[in-house]
C-alpha positions as CSV (number, residue, x, y, z in Angstrom):
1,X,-9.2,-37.3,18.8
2,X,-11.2,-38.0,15.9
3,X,-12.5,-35.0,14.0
4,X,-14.9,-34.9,10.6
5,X,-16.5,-32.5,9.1
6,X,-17.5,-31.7,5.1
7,X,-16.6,-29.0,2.8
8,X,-20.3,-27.6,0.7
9,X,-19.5,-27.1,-2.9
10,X,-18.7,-23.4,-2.6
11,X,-17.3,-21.6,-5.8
12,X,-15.4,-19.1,-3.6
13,X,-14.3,-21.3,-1.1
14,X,-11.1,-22.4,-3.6
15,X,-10.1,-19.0,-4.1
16,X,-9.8,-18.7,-0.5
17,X,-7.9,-21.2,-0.4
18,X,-5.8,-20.1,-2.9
19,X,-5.3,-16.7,-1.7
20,X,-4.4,-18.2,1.6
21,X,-1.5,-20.3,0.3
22,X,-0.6,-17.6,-2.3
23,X,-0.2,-14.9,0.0
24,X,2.3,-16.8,1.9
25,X,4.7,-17.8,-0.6
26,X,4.1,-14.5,-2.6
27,X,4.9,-12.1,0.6
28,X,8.7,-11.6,-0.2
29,X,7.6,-10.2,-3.5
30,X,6.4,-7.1,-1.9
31,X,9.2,-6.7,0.3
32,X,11.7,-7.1,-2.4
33,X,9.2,-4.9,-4.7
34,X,9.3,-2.3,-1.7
35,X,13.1,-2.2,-1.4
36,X,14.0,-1.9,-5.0
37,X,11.1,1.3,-5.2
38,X,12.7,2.9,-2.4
39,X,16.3,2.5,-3.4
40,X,15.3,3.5,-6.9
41,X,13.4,7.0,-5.8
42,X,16.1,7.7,-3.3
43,X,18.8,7.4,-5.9
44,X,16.9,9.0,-8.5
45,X,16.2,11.7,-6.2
46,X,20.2,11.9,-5.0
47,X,21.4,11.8,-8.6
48,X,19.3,14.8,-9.7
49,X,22.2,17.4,-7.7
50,X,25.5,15.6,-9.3
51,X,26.4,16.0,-13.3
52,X,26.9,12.8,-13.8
53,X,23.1,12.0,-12.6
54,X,22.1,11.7,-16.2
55,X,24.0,8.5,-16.5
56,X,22.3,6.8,-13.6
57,X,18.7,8.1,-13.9
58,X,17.7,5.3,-16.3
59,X,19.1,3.1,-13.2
60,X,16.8,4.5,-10.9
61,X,14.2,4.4,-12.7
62,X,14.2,1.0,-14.0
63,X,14.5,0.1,-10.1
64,X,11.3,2.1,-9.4
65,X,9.5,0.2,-12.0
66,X,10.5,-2.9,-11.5
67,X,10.2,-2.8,-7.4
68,X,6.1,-1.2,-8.4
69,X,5.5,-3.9,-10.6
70,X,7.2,-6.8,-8.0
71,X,4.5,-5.4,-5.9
72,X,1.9,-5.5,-8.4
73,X,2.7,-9.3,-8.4
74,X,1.5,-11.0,-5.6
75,X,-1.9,-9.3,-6.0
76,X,-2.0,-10.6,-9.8
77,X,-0.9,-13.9,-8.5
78,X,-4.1,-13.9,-6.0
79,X,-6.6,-12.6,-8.4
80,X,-5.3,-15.7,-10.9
81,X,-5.7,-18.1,-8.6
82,X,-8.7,-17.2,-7.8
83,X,-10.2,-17.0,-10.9
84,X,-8.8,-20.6,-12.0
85,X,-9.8,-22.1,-9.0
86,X,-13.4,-21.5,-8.4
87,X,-14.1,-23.9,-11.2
88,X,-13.1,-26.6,-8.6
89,X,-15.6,-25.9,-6.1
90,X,-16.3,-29.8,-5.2
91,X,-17.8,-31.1,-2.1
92,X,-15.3,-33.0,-0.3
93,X,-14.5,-34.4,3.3
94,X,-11.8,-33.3,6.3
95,X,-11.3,-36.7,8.5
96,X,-8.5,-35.6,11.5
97,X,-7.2,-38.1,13.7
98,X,-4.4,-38.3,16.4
99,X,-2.2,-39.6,13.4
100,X,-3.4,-38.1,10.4
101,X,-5.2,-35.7,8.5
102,X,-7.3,-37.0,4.9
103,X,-8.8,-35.0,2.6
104,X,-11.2,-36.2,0.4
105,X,-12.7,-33.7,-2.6
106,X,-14.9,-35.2,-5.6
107,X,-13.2,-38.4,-6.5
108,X,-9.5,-37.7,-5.3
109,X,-8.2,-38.3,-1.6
110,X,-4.7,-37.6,0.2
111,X,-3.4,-37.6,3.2
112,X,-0.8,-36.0,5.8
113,X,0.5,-38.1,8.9
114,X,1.2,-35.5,11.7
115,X,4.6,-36.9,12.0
116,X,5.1,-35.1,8.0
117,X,4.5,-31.9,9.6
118,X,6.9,-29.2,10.4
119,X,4.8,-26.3,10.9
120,X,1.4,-24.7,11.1
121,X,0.5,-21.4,10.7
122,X,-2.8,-19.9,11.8
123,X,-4.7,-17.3,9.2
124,X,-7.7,-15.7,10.2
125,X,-10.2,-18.7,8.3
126,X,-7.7,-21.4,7.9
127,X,-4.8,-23.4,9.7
128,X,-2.1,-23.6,7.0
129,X,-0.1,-26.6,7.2
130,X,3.6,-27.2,6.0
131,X,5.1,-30.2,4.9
132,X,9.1,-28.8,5.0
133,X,8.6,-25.7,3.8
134,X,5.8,-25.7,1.4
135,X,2.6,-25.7,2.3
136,X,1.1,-28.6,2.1
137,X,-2.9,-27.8,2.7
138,X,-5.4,-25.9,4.6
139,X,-7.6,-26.7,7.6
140,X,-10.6,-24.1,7.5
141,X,-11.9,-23.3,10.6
142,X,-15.3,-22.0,10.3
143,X,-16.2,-25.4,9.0
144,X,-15.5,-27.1,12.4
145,X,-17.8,-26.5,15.8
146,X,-16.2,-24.5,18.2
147,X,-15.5,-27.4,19.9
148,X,-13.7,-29.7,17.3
149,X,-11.3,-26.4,16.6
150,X,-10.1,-26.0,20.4
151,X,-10.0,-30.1,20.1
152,X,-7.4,-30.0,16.9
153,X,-5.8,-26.6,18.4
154,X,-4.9,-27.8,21.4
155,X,-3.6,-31.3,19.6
156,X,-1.7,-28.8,17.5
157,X,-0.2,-26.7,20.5
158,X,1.1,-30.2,22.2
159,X,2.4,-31.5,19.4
160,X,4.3,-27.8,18.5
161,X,2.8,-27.5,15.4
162,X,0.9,-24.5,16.6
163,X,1.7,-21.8,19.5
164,X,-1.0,-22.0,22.1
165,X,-3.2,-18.9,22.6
């Protein structure tokens, strides 16, 4: 398998990117935020019928807030990366073989052996692939032919990288 294809000097095309590996890191955020909200309202809501719910209201509260604005995070995060990223929009290069994936963007290269990889998870533009636990970089998609994308799919699926369809 030998797969190329270039990346156009897009100025929204890093904030995708960014977004894409934000969102996954960032998730548990709103979960957490979620959690802490609901506990908070609940116990707010409980110690309004008992005298000493005077005491804990503050508690609740301040678990409200804080669970809203762990919420409020992952969003901000997003919207940051975004914003510092699109200054980055450099043409740049995918080259995928049976052993490797490079990357090549202005003047910097990298790449990842496939033996590196743990895990790759499939978002609706991009393959995000992990190195461990971190995500490592992105493969977009709707930069490849149909073709090459079933090619590097199926590649994916056999090494277990990827679940087949």
């Amino acid at each position: 398998m030998h797969i190329r294809f270039d990346v156009p000097a897009d100025p929204a095309y890093p904030g995708r990117v960014a977004a894409a590996l934000s969102s996954v890191r960032l998730r548990r955020y709103g979960y957490v935020g979620a959690v802490l909200a609901a506990v908070g309202a609940i116990g707010f809501i409980v110690s309004r019928g008992f005298a000493w719910g005077e005491q804990i209201s503050p508690l609740c509260m301040t678990m409200v807030v804080g669970g809203l604005l762990s919420m409020l995070y992952s969003p901000w995060v997003r919207l940051r990366a975004r914003r510092r990223s699109s200054r980055y929009a450099v043409e740049g290069a995918y080259d995928i073989t049976d052993d490797n994936i490079m990357m090549r963007s202005g003047s910097e290269s990298g790449g990842i052996a496939w033996d590196g990889v743990d895990q790759v998870r499939d978002t609706p533009e991009f393959w995000i692939v992990y190195v461990g636990r971190m995500p490592a970089t992105v493969i977009p998609r709707r930069l490849m032919s149909a073709e090459d994308a079933e090619t590097l799919r199926a590649h994916m699926a056999k090494r277990g990288l990827l679940q087949p369809r």
